[in-house]
C-alpha positions in Angstrom: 0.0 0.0 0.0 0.8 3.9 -0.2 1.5 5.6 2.9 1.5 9.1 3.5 2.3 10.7 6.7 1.4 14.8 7.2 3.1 16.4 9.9 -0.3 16.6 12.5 1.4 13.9 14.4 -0.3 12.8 18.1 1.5 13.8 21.0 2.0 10.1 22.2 3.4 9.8 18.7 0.5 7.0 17.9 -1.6 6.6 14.6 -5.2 6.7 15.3 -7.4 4.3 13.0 -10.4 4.4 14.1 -12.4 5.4 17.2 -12.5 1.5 18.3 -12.6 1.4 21.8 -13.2 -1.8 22.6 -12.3 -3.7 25.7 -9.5 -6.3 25.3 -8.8 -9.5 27.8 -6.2 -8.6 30.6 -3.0 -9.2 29.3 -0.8 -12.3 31.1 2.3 -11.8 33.4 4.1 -13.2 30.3 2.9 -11.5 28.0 3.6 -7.6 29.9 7.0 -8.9 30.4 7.4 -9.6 26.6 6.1 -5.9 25.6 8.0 -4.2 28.3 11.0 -6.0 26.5 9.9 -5.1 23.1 9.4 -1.6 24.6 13.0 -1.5 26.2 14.3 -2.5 22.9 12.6 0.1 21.0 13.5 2.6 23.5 17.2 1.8 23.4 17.1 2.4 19.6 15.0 5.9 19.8 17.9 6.7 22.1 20.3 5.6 20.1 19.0 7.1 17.0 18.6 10.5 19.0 22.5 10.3 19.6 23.2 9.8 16.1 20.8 12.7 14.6 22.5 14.6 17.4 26.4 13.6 16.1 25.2 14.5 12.5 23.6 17.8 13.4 27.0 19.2 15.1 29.2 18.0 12.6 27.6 20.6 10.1 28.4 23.5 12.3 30.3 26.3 10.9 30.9 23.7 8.0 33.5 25.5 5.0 31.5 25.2 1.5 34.2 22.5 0.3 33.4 19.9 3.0 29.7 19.9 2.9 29.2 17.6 0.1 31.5 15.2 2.2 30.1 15.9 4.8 26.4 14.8 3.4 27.7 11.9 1.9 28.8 10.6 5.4 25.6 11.6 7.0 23.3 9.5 4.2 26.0 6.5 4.8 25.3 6.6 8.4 21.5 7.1 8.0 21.0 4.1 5.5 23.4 1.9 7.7 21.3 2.6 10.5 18.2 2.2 9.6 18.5 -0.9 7.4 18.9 1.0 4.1 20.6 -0.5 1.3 20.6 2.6 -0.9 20.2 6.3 0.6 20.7 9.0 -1.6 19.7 13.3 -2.4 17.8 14.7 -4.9 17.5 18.2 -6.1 14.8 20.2 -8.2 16.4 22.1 -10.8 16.2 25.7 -10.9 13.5 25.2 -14.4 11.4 22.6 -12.4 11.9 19.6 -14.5 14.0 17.3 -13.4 15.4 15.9 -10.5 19.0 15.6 -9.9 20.5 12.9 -8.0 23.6 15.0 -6.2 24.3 12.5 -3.2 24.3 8.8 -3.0 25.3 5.9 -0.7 24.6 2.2 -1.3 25.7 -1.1 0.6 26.0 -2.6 -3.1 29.0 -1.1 -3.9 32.2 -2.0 -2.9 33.5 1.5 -1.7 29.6 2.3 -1.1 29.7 5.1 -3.5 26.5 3.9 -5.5 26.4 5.8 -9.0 24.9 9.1 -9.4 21.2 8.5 -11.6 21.4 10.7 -14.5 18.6 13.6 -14.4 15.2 12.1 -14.0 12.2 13.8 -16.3 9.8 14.9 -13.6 6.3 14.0 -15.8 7.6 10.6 -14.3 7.2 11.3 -10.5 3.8 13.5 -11.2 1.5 11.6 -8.7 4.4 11.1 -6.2 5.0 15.0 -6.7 1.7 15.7 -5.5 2.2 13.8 -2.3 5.5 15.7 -1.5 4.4 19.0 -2.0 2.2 18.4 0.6 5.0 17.9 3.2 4.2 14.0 3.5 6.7 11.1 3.2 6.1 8.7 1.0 6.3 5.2 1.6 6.1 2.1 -1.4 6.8 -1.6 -0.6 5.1 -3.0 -3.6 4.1 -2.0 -7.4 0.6 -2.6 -6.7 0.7 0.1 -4.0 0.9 2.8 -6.9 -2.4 3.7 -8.4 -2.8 1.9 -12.5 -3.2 5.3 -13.9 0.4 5.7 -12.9 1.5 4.3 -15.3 5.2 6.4 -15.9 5.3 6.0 -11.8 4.6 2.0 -12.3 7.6 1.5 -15.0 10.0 3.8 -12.8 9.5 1.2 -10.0 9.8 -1.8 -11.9 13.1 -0.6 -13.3 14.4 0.3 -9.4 14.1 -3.3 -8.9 10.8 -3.8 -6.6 12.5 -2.6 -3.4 10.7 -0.8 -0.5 11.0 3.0 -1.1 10.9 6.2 1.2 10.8 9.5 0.2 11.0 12.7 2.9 10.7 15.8 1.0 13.0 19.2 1.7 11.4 22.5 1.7 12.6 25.7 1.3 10.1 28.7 1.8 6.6 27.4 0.2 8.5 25.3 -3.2 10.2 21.6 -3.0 14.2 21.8 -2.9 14.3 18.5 -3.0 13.8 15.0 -1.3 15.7 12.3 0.7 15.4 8.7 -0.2 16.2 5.6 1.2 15.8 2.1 -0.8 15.3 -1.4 1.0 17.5 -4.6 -0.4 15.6 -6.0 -3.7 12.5 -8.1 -3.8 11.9 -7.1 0.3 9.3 -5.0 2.0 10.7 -2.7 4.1 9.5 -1.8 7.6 10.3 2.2 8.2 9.5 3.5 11.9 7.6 6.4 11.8 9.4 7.7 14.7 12.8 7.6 12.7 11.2 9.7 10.0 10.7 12.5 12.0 13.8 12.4 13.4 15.5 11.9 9.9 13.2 14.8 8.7 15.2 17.1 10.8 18.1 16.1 9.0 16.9 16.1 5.7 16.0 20.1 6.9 19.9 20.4 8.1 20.6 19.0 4.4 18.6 21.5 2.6 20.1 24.6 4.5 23.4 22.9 3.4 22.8 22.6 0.1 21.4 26.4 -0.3 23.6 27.8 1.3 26.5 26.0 -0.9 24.4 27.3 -4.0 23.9 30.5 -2.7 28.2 30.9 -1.8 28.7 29.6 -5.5 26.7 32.6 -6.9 27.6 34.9 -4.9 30.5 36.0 -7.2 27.6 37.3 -9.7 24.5 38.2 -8.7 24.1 41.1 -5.9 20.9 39.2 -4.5 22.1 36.3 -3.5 25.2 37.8 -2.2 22.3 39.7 0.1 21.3 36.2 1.3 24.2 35.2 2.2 25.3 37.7 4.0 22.4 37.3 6.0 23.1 33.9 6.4 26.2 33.8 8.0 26.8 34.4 11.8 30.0 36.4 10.8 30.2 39.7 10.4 29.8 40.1 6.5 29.3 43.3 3.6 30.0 44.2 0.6 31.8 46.7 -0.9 32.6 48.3 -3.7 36.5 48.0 -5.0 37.2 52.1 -3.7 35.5 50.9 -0.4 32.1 52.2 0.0 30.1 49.7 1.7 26.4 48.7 -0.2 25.1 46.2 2.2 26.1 44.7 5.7 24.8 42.1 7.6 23.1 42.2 11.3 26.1 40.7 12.6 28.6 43.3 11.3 26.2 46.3 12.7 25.9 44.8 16.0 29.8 44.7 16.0 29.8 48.3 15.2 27.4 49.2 16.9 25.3 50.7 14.5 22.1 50.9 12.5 22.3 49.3 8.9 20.9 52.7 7.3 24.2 54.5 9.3 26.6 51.8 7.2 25.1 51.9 4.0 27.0 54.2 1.6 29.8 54.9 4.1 33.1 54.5 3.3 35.0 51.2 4.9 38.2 53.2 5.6 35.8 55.6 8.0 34.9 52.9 9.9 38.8 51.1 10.2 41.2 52.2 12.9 43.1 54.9 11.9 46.8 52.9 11.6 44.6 50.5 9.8 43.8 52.4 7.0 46.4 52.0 4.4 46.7 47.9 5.2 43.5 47.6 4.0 43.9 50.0 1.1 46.7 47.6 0.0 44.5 44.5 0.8 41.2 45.6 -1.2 44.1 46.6 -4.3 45.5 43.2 -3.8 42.5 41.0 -4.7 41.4 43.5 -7.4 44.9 42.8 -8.6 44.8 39.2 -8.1 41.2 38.5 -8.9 41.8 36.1 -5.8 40.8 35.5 -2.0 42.9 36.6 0.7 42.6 36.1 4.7 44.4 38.4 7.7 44.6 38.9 10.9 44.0 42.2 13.0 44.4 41.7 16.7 44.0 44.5 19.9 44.7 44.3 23.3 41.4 42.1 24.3 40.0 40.7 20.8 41.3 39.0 17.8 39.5 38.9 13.9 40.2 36.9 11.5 39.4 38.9 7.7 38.9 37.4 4.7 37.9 39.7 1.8 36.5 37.6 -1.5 36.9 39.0 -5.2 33.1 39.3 -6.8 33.5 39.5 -10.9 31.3 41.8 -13.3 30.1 40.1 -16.2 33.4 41.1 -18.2 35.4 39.8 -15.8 36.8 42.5 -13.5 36.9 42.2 -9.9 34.1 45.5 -9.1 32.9 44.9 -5.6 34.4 42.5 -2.9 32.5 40.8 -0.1 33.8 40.8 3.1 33.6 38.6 6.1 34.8 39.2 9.9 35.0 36.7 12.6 36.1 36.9 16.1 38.5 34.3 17.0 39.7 35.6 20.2 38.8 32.7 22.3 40.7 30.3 19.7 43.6 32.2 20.0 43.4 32.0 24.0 42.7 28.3 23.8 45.7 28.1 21.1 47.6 30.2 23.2 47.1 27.9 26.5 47.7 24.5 24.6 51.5 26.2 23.3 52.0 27.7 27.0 51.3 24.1 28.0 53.3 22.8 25.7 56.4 24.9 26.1 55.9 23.7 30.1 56.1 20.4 29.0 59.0 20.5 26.7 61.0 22.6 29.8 60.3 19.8 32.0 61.6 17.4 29.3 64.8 19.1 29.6 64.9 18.9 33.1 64.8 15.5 32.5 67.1 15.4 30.0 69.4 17.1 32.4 68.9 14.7 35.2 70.0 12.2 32.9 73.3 13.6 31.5 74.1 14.5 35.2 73.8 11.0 36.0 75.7 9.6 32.7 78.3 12.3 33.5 78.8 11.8 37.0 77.8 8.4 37.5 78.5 5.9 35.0 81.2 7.5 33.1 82.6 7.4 36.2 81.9 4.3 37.5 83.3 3.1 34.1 87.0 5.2 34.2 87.6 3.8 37.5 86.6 0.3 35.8 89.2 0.8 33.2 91.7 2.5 35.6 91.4 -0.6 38.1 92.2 -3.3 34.6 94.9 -1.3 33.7 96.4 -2.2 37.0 96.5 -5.6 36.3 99.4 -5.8 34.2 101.6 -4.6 37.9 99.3 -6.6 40.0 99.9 -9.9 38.5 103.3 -9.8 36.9 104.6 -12.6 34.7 100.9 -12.4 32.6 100.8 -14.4 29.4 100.8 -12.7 26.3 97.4 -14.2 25.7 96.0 -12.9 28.7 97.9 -9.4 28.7 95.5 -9.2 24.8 92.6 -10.3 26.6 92.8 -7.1 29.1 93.6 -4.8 26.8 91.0 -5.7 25.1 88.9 -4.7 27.9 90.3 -1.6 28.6 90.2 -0.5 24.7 86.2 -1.0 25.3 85.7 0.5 28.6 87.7 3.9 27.0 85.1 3.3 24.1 82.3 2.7 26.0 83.5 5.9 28.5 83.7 8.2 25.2 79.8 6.7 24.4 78.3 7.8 27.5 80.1 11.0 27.3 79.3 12.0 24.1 75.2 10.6 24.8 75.2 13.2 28.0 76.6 15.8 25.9 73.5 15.3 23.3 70.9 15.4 26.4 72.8 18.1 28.1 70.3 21.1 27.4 72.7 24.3 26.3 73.5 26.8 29.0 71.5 29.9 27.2 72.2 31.5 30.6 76.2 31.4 30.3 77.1 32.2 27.0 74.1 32.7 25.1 72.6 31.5 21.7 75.3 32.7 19.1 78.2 30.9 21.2 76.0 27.9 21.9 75.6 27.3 18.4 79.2 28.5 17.3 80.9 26.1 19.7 78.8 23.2 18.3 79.5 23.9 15.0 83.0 23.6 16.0 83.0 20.4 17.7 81.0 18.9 14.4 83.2 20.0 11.8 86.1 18.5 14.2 84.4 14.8 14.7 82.7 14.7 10.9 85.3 17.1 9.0 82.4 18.8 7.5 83.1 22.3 7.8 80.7 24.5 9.0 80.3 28.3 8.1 78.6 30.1 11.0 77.7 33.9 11.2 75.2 35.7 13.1 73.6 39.7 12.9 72.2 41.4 14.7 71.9 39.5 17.9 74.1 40.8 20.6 71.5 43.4 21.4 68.7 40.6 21.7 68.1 38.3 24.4 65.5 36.0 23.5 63.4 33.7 26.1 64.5 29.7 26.9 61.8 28.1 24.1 62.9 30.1 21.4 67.0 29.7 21.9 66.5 26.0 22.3 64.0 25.6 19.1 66.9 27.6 17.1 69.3 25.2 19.2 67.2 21.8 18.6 67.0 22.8 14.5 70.6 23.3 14.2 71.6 19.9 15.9 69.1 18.0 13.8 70.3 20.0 10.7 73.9 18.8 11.3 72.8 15.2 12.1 71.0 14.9 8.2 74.0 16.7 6.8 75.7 13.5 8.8 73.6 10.8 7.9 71.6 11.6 4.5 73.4 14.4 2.7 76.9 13.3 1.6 77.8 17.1 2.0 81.1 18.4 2.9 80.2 22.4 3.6 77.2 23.5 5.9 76.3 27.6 6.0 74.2 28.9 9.1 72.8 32.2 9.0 71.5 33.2 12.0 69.8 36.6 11.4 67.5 39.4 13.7 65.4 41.6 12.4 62.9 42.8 13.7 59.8 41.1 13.8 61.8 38.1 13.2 64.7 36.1 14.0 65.7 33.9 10.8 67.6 31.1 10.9 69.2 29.2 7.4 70.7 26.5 7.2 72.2 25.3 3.9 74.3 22.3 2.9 76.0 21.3 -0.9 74.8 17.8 -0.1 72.9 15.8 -2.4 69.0 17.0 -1.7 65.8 15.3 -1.8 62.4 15.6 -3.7 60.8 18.2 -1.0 57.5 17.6 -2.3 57.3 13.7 -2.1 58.1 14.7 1.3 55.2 17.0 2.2 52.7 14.1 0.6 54.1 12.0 3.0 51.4 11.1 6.3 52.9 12.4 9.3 53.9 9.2 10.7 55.8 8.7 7.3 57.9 11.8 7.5 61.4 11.5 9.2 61.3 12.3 12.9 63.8 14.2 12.5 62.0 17.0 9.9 58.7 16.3 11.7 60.3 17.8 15.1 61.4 21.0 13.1 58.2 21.7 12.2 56.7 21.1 15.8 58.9 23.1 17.8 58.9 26.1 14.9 54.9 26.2 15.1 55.1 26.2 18.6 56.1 29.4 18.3 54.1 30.9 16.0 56.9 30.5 13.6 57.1 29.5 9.9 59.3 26.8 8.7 60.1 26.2 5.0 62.4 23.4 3.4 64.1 23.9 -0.1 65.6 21.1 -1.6 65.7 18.9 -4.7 68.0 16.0 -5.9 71.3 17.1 -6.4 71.3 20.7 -5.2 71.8 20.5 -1.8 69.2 21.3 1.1 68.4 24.1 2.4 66.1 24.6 5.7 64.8 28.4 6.7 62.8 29.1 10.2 61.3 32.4 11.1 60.3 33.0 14.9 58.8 36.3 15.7 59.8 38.2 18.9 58.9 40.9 20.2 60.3 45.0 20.9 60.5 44.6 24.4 63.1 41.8 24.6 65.4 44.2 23.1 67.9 44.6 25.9 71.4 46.4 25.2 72.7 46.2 28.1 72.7 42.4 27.8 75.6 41.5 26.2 76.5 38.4 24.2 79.2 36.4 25.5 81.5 37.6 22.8 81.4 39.3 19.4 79.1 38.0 16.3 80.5 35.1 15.1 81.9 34.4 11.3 
């Protein structure tokens, strides 16, 4: 049969039939304990349907345009698995009102369960099912004899789906049919579809629709001034847009309650009126920018208490030519706290890791390397202790005391790699000078140090020992990958910035089979680099291909107040 559902649903969520009101016989002890079961069972699945309607619905917050077809497609997946599905899938009304157009689509049936997209379906074929959607009712068809004989076009249409059990929930936007979400049973099976999941999955399908309109609506923005309007309103950010010399046409509610302002006191002003001051000419240069580059760009502008994050979007004339830009504005100051918390944490964590690290040089140092001199110092003796000692044996013990001096010069050189530098004694530039000496004089690679511009600056622990921890792992590729006899390090200040480069005549590496590497693909070495440079807030690029060496640049930013001339660097700059 055809069932239709509207949405005058009773509040125990029960379908009345009739006004039957019959007595029936007392139910048995048996029998209760069998529907409290049953009802236990349904409950349990309400509930756990609830929680996944619930997982589905946050996932789509503040969802970027290029993830919500993903998005969807996951959401129909977990929607047909759940329920029993073995097809689930989207379609859209075009924009003429004749055909449908499949757009999403999972099925079980498929190995990868991406089913194949329909092509566009002629809607003279869905006519009487058209009718029933319009009204806002599901549609549900386990059997071809549940469609009306006059349908004839509606008839064939099943018979070629394969006589499966069919539901359709429509999606509607305003008073017209966007579209509809379908589900299809396995072949030659009637289906059962709780009514209770349909309303639930009716939410979604609502969640789906604002998706999928607002995608379209973001897609046309660049060329029609209405639905740029819409979208504007859409958003939560604070949004307008402008004309290319500035003057603002339309804002959204969000950008006047950030100003504090009536939207009739925005219109036709000018955007540089309403911009700080020293803000003025960056935004002059960022507005000429994407007129220039007919492309998007993103900043950041951040005060003493708030941080925004800017994007400002080219919109094309139909020649073209970039003549208006829209603009969007969101406040991410409480990300940047929360980001600024997890580094702050972060930095504590990698400070107590040198603590550690200390601990255990200490120990090497002053215990075991120890411990293993007197060892060798107490063999040694042997040859006076026991005189007349057989060649053989005198072999044997200097055997011995060749790999206690080894195994002394191990544990030296392994406390000297966990021994955190002493910042506090001689500063960065010495720190790394002295260790470019002692590599050049154990590898005989010779390194070419020199440093500007930092005898004035003292910069705090996580920052010398990120510079410290790149150079070291630097040194130890040139060692063990790079075949390169000549390393340069530039260490450089200027303000904001402190650069570091670090370049070898080794024989390089394809840099960008590298970056499509997963992370736990990529050396470890690399990998820490770029942990401890974003750390703090720094930038980290690598330069390299086969056979022209490598070359490895880091920018940290710092700021004016650590600017301290009377701290003195241990020492002149270094060359």
């Amino acid at each position: 049969m055809l069932l239709t559902k509207r949405d005058n649903w009773s509040n125990d969520g029960a379908v009345r039939v009739g006004n039957d009101a019959r007595m029936k016989p007392r139910p048995t002890y048996k029998e209760l304990e069998t529907r409290v079961k049953e009802l236990e069972r349904k409950l349990n699945g309400r509930l756990s349907f609830e929680y996944l309607i619930k997982y589905i619905s946050t996932s789509f917050v503040n969802l970027p345009v290029d993830q919500i077809d993903p998005a969807i497609n996951r959401a129909i997946r977990l929607l047909g698995e759940f329920i029993g599905a073995s097809r689930s899938a989207i379609f859209t009304v075009s924009d003429d009102v004749k055909t449908f157009e499949n757009t999403h689509v999972w099925s079980d049936e498929e190995p990868d369960g991406q089913g194949q997209l329909r092509a566009p379906i002629p809607f003279e074929r869905f006519g009487y099912f058209w009718e029933q959607l319009c009204r806002k009712e599901f549609v549900i068809i386990n059997r071809c004899d549940d469609i009306p004989a006059q349908a004839t076009a509606e008839r064939e249409w099943y018979e070629s789906n394969g006589f499966r059990s069919l539901l359709f929930i429509p999606m509607i936007l305003g008073k017209r049919i966007f579209g509809l979400l379908s589900f299809s049973g396995p072949p030659h099976e009637i289906k059962n579809w709780p009514e209770e999941f349909i309303i639930l999955i009716r939410l979604i399908a609502d969640r789906f629709m604002n998706l999928l309109n607002r995608k379209n609506v973001e897609f046309a923005l660049l060329n029609s001034k209405r639905l740029t309007e819409s979208l504007l309103d859409a958003t939560t950010d604070s949004a307008m847009l402008i004309t290319a010399q500035g003057t603002i046409l339309t804002a959204n509610a969000s950008f006047c309650r950030m100003l504090g302002r009536k939207p009739s006191e925005i219109a036709g002003a000018s955007l540089f009126h309403l911009t700080p001051q020293e803000l003025v000419n960056n935004r002059k240069a960022q507005i000429e920018r994407v007129i220039e580059e007919k492309t998007r760009i993103s900043f950041e502008d951040e005060t003493e208490d708030r941080c925004y994050h800017h994007v400002f979007y080219p919109v094309f004339n139909s020649s073209g030519n970039v003549d208006k830009l829209a603009y969007y504005c969101h406040d991410v100051t409480q990300v940047k706290r929360v980001e600024k918390s997890i580094r702050h944490l972060t930095n504590e964590l990698i400070k107590g890791q040198e603590n550690e690290r200390q601990k255990i040089a200490n120990d090497l140092h002053d215990n075991v390397a120890q411990e293993l001199a007197s060892l060798r110092i107490h063999c040694d003796a042997l040859f006076e202790q026991i005189p007349g000692m057989s060649p053989h044996a005198k072999d044997v013990v200097s055997g011995f005391s060749r790999t206690i001096k080894n195994s002394i010069e191990t544990v030296r050189e392994l406390a000297y790699e966990l021994q955190p530098p002493g910042f506090d004694r001689q500063g960065l530039v010495k720190t790394l000078y002295n260790y470019g000496e002692e590599f050049s004089q154990k590898t005989g690679i010779r390194v070419d140090f020199f440093s500007a511009g930092m005898n004035s600056l003292r910069l705090d622990f996580n920052t010398e020992n990120t510079f410290h921890r790149i150079v070291r792992e630097a040194l130890n590729n040139v060692r063990d990958h790079s075949g390169a006899d000549k390393v340069v390090i530039r260490l450089v200040a200027s303000y904001p910035t402190v650069m570091l480069r670090i370049e070898d005549n080794g024989k390089g590496f394809d840099v960008t089979a590298f970056k499509n590497r997963g992370n736990g693909n990529k050396p470890k070495g690399l990998k820490n680099m770029e942990g401890r440079v974003r750390l703090q807030n720094g930038k980290l690029r690598i330069l390299s291909k086969p056979g022209a060496g490598t070359r490895i640049l880091a920018e940290i930013p710092f700021s004016k107040d650590i600017h301290s001339p009377t701290v003195q660097s241990p020492g002149k700059e270094l060359s």
